[in-house]
N, C-alpha and C positions, 0 to 999 in steps of 0.2 A: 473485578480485575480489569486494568486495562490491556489492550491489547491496540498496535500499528499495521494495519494489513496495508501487504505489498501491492501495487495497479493488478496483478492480475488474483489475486482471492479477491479483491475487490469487485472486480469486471467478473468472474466467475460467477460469485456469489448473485449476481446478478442478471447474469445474459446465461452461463454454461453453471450452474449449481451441481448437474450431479459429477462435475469436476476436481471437485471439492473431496477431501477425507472427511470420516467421518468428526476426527479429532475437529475439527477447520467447523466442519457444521454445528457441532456444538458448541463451540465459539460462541459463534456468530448469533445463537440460538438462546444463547443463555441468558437469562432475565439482567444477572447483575452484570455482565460482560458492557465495559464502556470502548467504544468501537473509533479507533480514529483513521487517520488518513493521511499523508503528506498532501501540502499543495502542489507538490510536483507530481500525486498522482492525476490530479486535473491536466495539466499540461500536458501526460502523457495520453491522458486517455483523449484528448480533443487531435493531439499530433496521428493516433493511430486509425482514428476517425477518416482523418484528412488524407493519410496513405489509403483508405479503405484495407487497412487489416482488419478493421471490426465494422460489426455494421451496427448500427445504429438505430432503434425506432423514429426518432426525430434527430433535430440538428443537435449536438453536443452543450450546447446551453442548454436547451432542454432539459435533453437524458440526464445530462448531471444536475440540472434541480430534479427532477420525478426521481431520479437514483437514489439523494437524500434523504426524502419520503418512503420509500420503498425497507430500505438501509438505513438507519438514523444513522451519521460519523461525525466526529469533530474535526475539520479540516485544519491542521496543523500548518504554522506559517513558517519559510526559511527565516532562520534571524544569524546573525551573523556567528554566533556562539557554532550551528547549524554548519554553516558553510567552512567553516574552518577544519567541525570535525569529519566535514567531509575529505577533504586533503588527509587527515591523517589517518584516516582507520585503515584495515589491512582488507585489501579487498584486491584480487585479481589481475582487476580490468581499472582500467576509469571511464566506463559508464557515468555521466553527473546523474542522470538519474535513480542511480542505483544506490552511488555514494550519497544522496543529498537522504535518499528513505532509510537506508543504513546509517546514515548521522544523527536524522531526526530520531530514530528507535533509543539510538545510545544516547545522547542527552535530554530526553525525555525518563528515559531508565524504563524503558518499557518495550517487551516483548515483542520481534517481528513477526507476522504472519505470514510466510512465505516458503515455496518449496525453490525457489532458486539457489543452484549451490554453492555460486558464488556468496550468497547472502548467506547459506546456512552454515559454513565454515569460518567465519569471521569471529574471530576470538574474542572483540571488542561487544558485541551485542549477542543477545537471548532468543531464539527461533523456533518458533511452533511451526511443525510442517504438517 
């Protein structure tokens, strides 16, 4: 099954695990579970970096190769299909980064990871919290 995790089950799963549901651990746990990721979650986790909301064992080029290894994901690219259905899905706020993983989940047709409620109320996409 595939599954889209949001920057923070990502960063969780990573730096804070037992933040994580159990549902969310098993995910991520599962032999056939195929694991991806927005490229805007790179962006954000190197921006959050640079704020110092997170910290880091190394510089953020680093963490995020060693992250990879740790976490195997497929790093999913905006393409323009992406960015369009960012503008239109129903969402809130306009956050771009929130609409751009919320895009990517729905034209992928695949399930987001995330306990965000802005994310998890969106009628257009599928949500594992």
């Amino acid at each position: 099954m595939k599954y889209l995790l949001d920057t923070h089950i990502w960063l969780w799963s990573l730096l804070y695990p037992s933040k994580l549901s159990f549902k969310v651990r098993e995910i991520l746990e599962k032999e056939n579970s195929e694991l991806f990721i927005s490229v805007i979650t790179i962006w954000e986790v190197v921006l959050l970096a640079e704020k110092q909301k997170i910290v880091l064992s190394s510089l953020p080029r680093e963490w995020i190769t060693s992250a990879f290894e740790v976490l195997p994901v497929v790093v999913l690219p905006l393409t323009s299909e992406i960015v369009i259905k960012s503008r239109e899905i129903d969402l809130p706020h306009q956050d771009p980064a929130d609409r751009f993983i919320a895009a990517t989940a729905w034209n992928h047709g695949i399930p987001l990871v995330t306990v965000d409620k802005n994310l998890v109320n969106s009628s257009y996409i599928r949500t594992i919290s």
